[in-house]
VOGU-141782 format. One record per residue (C-alpha): chain; x, y, z; residue in one letter; residue number from 1. Coordinates in nm, 2 decimals, padded with zeros to 4 digits. Each point is the difference from the previous one (the first is absolute). Layout:
   chaine     east    north       up   residu   num
        A        X        Y        Z        a   NUM
...
% end
This chain:
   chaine     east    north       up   residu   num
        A   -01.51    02.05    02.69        x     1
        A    00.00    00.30   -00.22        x     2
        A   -00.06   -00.08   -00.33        x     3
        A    00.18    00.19   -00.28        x     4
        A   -00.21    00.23   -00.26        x     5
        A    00.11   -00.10   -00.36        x     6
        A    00.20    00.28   -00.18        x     7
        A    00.14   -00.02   -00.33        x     8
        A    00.34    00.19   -00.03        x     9
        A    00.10    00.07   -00.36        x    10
        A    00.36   -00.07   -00.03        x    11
        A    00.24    00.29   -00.07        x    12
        A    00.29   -00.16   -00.16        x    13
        A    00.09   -00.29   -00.20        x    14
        A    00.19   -00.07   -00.24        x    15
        A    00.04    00.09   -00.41        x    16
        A   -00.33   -00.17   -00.15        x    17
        A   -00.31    00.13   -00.15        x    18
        A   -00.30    00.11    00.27        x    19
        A   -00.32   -00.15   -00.03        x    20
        A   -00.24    00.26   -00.14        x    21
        A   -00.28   -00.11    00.20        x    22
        A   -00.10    00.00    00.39        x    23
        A   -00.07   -00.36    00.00        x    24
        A    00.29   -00.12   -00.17        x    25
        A    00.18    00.17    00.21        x    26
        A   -00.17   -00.17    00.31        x    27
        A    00.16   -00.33   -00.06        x    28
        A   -00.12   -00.28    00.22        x    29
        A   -00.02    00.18    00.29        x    30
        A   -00.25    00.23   -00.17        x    31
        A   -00.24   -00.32    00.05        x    32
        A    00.01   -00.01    00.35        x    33
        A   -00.31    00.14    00.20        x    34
        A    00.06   -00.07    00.37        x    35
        A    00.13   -00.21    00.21        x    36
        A   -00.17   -00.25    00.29        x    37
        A    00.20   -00.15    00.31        x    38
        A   -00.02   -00.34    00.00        x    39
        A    00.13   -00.16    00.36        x    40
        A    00.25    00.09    00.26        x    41
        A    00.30   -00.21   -00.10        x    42
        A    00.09   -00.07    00.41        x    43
        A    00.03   -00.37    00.06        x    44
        A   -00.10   -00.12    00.35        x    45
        A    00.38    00.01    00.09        x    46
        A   -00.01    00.37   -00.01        x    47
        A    00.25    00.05   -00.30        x    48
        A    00.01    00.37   -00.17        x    49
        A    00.12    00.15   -00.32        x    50
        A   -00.14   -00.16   -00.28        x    51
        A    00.25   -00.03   -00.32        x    52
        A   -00.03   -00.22   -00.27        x    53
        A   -00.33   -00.06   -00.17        x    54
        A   -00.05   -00.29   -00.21        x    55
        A   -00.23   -00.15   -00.18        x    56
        A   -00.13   -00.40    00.04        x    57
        A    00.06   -00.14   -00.39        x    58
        A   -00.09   -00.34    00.17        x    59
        A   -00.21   -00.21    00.20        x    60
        A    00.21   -00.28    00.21        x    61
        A   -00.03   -00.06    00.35        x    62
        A   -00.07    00.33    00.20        x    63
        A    00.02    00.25   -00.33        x    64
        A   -00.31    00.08   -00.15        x    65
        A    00.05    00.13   -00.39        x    66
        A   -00.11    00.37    00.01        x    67
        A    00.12    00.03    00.41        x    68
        A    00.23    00.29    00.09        x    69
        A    00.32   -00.07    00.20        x    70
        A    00.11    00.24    00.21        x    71
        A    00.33    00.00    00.24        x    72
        A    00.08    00.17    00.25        x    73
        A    00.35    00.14    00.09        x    74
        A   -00.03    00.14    00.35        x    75
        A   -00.11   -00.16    00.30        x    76
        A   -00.28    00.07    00.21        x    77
        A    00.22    00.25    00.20        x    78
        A    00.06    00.18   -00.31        x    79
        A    00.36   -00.09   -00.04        x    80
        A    00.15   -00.05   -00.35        x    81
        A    00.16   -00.32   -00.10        x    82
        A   -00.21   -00.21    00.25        x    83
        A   -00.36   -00.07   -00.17        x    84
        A   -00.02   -00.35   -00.10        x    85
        A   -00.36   -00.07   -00.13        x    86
        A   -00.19   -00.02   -00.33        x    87
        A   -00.36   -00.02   -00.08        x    88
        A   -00.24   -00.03   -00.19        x    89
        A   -00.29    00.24   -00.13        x    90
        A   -00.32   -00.09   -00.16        x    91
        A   -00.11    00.31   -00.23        x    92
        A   -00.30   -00.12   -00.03        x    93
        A   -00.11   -00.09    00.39        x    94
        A    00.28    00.22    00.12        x    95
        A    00.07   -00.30    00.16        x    96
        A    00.37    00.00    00.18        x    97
        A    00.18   -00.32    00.08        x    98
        A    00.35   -00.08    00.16        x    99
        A    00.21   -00.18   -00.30        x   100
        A    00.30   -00.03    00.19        x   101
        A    00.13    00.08    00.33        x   102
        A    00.44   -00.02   -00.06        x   103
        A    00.20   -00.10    00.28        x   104
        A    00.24    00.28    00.11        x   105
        A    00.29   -00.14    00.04        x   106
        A    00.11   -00.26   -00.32        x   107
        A    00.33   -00.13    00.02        x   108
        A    00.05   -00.01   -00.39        x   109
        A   -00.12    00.40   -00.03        x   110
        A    00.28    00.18    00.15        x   111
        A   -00.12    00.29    00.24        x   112
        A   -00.36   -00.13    00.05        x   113
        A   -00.34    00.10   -00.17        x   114
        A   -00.14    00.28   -00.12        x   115
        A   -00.21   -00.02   -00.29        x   116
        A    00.01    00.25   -00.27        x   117
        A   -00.19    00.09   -00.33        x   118
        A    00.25   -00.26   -00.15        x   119
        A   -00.27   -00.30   -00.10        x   120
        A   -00.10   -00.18   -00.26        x   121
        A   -00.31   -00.23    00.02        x   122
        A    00.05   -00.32   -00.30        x   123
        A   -00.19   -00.21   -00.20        x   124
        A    00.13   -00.28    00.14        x   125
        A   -00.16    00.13    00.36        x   126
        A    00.35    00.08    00.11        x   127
        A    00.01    00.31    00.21        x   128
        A    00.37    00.22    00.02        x   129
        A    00.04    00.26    00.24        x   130
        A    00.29    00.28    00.04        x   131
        A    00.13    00.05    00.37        x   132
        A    00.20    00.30    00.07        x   133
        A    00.05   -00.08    00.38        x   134
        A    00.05    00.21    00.28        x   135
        A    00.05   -00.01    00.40        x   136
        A   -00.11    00.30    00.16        x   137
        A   -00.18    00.15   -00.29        x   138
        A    00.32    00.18   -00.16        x   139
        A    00.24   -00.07   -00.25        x   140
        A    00.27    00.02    00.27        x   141
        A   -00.11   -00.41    00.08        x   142
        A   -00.09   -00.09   -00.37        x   143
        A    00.05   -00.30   -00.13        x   144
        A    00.09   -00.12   -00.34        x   145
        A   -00.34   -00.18   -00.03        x   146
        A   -00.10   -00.27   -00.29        x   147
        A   -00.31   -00.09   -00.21        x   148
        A   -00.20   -00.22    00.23        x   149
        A   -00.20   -00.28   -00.22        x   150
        A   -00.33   -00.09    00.14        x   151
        A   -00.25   -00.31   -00.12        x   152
        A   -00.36    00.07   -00.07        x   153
        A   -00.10   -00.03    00.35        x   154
        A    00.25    00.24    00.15        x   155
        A    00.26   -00.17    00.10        x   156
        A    00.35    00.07   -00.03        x   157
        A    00.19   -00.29   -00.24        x   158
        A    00.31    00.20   -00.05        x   159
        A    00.20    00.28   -00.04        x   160
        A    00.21    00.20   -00.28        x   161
        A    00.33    00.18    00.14        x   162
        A    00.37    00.02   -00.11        x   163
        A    00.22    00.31   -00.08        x   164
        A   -00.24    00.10   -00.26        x   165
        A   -00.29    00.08    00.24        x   166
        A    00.02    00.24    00.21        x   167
        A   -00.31    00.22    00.12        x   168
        A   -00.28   -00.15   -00.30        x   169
        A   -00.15    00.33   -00.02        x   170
        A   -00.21    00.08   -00.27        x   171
        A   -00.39   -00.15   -00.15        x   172
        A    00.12   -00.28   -00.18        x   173
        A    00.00   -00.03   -00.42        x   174
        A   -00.08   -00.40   -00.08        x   175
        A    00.02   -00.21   -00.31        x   176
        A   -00.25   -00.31    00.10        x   177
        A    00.01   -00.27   -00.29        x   178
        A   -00.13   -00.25    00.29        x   179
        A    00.31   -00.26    00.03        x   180
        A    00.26    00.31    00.03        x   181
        A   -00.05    00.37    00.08        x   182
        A    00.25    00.29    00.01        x   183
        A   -00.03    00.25    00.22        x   184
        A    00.18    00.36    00.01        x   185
        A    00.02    00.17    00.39        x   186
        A    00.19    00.27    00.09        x   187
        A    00.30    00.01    00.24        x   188
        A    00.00    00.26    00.26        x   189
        A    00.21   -00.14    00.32        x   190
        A    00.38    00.05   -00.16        x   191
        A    00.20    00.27    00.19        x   192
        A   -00.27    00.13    00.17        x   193
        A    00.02    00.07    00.39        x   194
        A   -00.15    00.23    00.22        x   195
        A   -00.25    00.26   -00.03        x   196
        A    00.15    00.26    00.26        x   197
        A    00.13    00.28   -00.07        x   198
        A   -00.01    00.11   -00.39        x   199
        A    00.08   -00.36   -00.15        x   200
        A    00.15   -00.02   -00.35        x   201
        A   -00.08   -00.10   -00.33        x   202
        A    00.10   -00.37   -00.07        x   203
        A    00.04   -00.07   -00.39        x   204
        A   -00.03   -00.38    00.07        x   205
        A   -00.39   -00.06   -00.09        x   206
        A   -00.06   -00.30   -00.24        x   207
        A   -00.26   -00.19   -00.23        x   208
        A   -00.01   -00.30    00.06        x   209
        A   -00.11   -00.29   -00.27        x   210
        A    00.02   -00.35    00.15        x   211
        A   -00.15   -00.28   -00.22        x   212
        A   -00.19   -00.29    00.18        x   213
        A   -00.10   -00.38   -00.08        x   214
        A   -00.33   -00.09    00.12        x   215
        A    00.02   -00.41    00.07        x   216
        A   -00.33   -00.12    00.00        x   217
        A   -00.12   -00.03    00.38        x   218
        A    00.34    00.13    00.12        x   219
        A    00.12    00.38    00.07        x   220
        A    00.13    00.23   -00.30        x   221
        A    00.39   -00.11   -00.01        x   222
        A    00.22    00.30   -00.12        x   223
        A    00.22   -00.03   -00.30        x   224
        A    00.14    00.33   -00.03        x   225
        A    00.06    00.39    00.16        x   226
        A    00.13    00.29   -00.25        x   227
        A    00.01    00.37    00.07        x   228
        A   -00.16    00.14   -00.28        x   229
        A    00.03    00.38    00.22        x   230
        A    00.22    00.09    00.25        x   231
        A    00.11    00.34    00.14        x   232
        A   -00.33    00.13    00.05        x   233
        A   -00.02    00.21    00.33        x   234
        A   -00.10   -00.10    00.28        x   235
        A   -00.01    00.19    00.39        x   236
        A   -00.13   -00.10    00.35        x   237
        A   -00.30    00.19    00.14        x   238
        A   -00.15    00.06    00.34        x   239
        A   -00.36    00.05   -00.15        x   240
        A    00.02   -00.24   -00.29        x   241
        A    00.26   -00.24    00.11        x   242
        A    00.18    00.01   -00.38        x   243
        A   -00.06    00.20   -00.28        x   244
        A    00.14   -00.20   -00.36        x   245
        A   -00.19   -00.16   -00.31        x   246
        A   -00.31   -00.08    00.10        x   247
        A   -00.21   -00.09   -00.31        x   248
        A    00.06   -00.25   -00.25        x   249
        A   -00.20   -00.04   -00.29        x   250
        A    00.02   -00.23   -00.29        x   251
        A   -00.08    00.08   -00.37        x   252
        A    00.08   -00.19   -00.28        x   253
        A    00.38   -00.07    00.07        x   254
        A    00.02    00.36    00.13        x   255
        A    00.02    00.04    00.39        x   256
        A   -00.12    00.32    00.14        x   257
        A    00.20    00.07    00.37        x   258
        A   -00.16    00.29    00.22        x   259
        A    00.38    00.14    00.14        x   260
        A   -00.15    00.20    00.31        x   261
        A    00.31    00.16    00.07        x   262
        A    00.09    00.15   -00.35        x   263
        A   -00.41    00.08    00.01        x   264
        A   -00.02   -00.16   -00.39        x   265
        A   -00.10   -00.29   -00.18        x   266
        A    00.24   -00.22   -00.21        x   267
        A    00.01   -00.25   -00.24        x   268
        A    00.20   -00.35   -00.01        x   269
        A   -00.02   -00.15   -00.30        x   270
        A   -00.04   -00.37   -00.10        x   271
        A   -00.02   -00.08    00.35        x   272
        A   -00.11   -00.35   -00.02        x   273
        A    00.33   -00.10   -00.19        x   274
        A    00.23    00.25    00.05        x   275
        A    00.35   -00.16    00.12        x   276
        A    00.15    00.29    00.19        x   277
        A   -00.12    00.32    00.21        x   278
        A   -00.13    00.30   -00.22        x   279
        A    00.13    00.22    00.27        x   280
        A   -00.25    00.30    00.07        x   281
        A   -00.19   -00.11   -00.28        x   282
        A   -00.15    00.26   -00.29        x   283
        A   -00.14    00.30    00.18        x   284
        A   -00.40    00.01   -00.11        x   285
        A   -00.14    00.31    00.24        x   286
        A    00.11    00.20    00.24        x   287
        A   -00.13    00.27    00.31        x   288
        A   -00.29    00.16   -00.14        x   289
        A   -00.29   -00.15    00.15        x   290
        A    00.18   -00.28    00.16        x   291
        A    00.09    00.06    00.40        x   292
        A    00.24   -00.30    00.12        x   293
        A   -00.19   -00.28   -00.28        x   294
        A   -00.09   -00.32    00.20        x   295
        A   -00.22   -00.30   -00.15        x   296
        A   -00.10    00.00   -00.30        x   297
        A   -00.20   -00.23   -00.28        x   298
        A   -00.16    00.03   -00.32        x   299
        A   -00.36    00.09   -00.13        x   300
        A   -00.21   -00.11   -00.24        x   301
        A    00.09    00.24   -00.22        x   302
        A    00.42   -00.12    00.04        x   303
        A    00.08    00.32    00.21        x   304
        A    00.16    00.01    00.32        x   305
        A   -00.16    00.08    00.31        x   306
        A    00.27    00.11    00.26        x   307
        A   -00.06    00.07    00.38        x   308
        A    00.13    00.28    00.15        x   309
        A    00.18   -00.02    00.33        x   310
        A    00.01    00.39    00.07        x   311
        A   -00.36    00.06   -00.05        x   312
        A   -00.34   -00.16   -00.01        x   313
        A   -00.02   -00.04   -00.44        x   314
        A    00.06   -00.26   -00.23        x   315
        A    00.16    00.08   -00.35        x   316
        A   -00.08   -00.13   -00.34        x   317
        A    00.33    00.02   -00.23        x   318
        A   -00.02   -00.13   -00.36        x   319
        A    00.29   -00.25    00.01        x   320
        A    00.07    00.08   -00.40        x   321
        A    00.07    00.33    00.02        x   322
        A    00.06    00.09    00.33        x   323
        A   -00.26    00.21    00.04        x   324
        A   -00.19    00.10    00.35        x   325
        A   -00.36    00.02   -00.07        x   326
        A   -00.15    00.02    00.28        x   327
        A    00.01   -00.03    00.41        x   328
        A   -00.34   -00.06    00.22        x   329
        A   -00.05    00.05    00.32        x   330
        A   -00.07   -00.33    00.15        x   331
        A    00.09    00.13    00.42        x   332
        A   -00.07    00.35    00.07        x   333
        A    00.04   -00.05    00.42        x   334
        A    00.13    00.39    00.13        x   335
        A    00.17   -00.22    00.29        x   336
        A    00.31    00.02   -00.22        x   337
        A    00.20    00.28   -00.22        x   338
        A   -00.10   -00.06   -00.28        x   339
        A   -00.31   -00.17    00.04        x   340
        A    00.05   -00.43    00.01        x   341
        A    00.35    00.02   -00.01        x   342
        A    00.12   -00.27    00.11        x   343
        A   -00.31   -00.21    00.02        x   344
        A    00.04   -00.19   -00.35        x   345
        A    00.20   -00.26   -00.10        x   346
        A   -00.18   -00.33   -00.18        x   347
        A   -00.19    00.02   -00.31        x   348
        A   -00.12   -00.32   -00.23        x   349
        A   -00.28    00.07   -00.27        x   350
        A   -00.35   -00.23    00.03        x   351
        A   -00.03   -00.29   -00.19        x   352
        A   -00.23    00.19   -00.30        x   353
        A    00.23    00.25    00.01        x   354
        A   -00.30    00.26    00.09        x   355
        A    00.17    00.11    00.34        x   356
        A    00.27   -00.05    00.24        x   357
        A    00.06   -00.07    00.37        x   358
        A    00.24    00.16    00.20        x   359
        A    00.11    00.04    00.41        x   360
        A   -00.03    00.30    00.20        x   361
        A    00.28   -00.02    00.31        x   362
        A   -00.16    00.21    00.18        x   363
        A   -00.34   -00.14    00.04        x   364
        A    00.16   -00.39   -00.07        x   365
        A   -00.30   -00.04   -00.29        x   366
        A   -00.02   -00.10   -00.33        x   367
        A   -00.17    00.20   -00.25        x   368
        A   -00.17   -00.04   -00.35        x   369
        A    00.01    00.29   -00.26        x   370
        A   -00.23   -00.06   -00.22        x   371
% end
């Protein structure tokens, strides 16, 4: 594994709004970060590749451990897209890695199969929900429509989510946990979208998804509603990345923050928790500039985003107020690809102090903490 020298980037553009008149306020969060440390290999014993989503434990029930990192894994152990079907578990502090679930591949209730993608949500309640955006041969010529596949705290499947809503869960889940109900907002990727060959198009059909849950006491979260509060984002098939569409979802206040990797900005949906119909595109917040294809993002300590780039190896800190890029880090340097780590991010989720973050290198299937 080559691990990445940190470099701080000072961004070039932004938008209308003072600059900071001193270095470190101009750092931001990311200006608090000294290095990074691999933790584990995030391979289960299956073989599975392509680590996506990265979430953090907020619970201890059956097989989750409060603190624990979750990690899925989207390909199998051939390396084919669409197929991977585990999750585990990472101890940061033994670096201990355990199998939390091992998905069948074939459900009948999740059209097109399983393959797990950085779609999941880990509750309270110690209910685990998982995206699948399932494929046959590794392409998005065989893709399903997938579902949200709902999994008990010991791993095990206890039901799925699927309808004409849901079609390719997508993006890191944004979650409202008040214990006995949730909301969740996931990203829509599958509509319209066929093969890679050739030069495929642009599909405007991308959505945000907010579906509202009931958490019975003892029984699986019941949904009680689905609304499109986004739609005609843009969305395309890819041989290398499978899709390309919003990836990152990140809640503030009532304000959700969408990564649209195609339009290479970040937008703003507002009142998202009640909002009755779709804000379309949503308020543009930042755009180009420092990002390259924005992926998964979350928030810091400090309330600033921190965005992954899919088209190199940084991550970039954007002040969600005004709009402003602060900063981007190099977080995977590896000269195997043009530029360096592109293509090798994609989950992010911020440690429970708030002093680092974790995130997956595809390349090397790990799991590393900048700290």
């Amino acid at each position: 594994m080559r691990l990445a020298r940190f470099v701080l980037i000072a961004a070039t553009i932004g938008v209308a709004c003072p600059v900071a008149a001193h270095a470190t306020d101009e750092a931001g969060y990311l200006g608090t970060i000294r290095r990074h440390s691999l933790v584990t290999s995030t391979v289960p014993s299956n073989g599975d590749q392509n680590p996506y989503a990265v979430v953090i434990s907020p619970v201890t029930s059956g097989k989750l451990r409060q603190g624990d990192v979750m990690v899925d894994n989207f390909n199998d152990k051939h390396n084919l897209q669409g197929l991977g079907t585990t999750i585990v578990s990472i101890d940061p502090k033994t670096k201990n890695l355990s199998q939390f679930a091992s998905i069948p591949r074939h459900l009948p209730s999740c059209p097109g199969g399983v393959g797990l993608t950085t779609a999941m949500a880990v509750l309270k309640s110690g209910w685990v929900i998982v995206g699948s955006l399932p494929s046959q041969d590794g392409t998005t010529s065989t893709k399903g429509p997938g579902c949200l596949i709902v999994l008990n705290n010991q791993g095990e499947v206890a039901g799925t989510i699927a309808g004409p809503k849901i079609n390719g869960p997508w993006g890191n889940m944004a979650v409202i946990d008040n214990g006995d109900s949730a909301t969740l907002f996931v990203s829509m990727t599958g509509f319209g979208v066929g093969s890679a060959d050739d030069t495929p198009p642009v599909v405007n059909q991308a959505t945000v998804l907010r579906i509202g849950l009931s958490i019975p006491p003892g029984k699986p979260p019941v949904v009680t509603s689905q609304t499109d509060i986004a739609n005609r984002l843009g969305e395309q098939a890819d041989k290398d990345v499978f899709i390309i569409g919003p990836t990152g979802l990140c809640l503030i206040g009532t304000t959700l923050y969408v990564s649209d990797a195609i339009g290479n900005r970040i937008a703003a949906i507002a009142d998202a928790p009640t909002r009755p119909t779709s804000a379309g595109l949503g308020q543009e917040v930042t755009k180009d500039g420092l990002l390259k294809r924005p992926l998964a993002m979350t928030k810091a300590a400090n309330g600033h985003l921190l965005v992954i780039n899919g088209l190199n190896g940084q991550v970039v800190e954007i002040d969600p107020a005004s709009g402003k890029q602060i900063y981007a880090r190099w977080i995977d340097a590896n000269k195997a690809q043009t530029p360096p780590g592109s293509g090798d991010l994609f989950g992010i989720a911020m440690t429970p102090g708030g002093d680092g973050f974790y995130f997956v290198q595809d390349e090397t299937n790990t799991l590393v903490l900048a700290h």
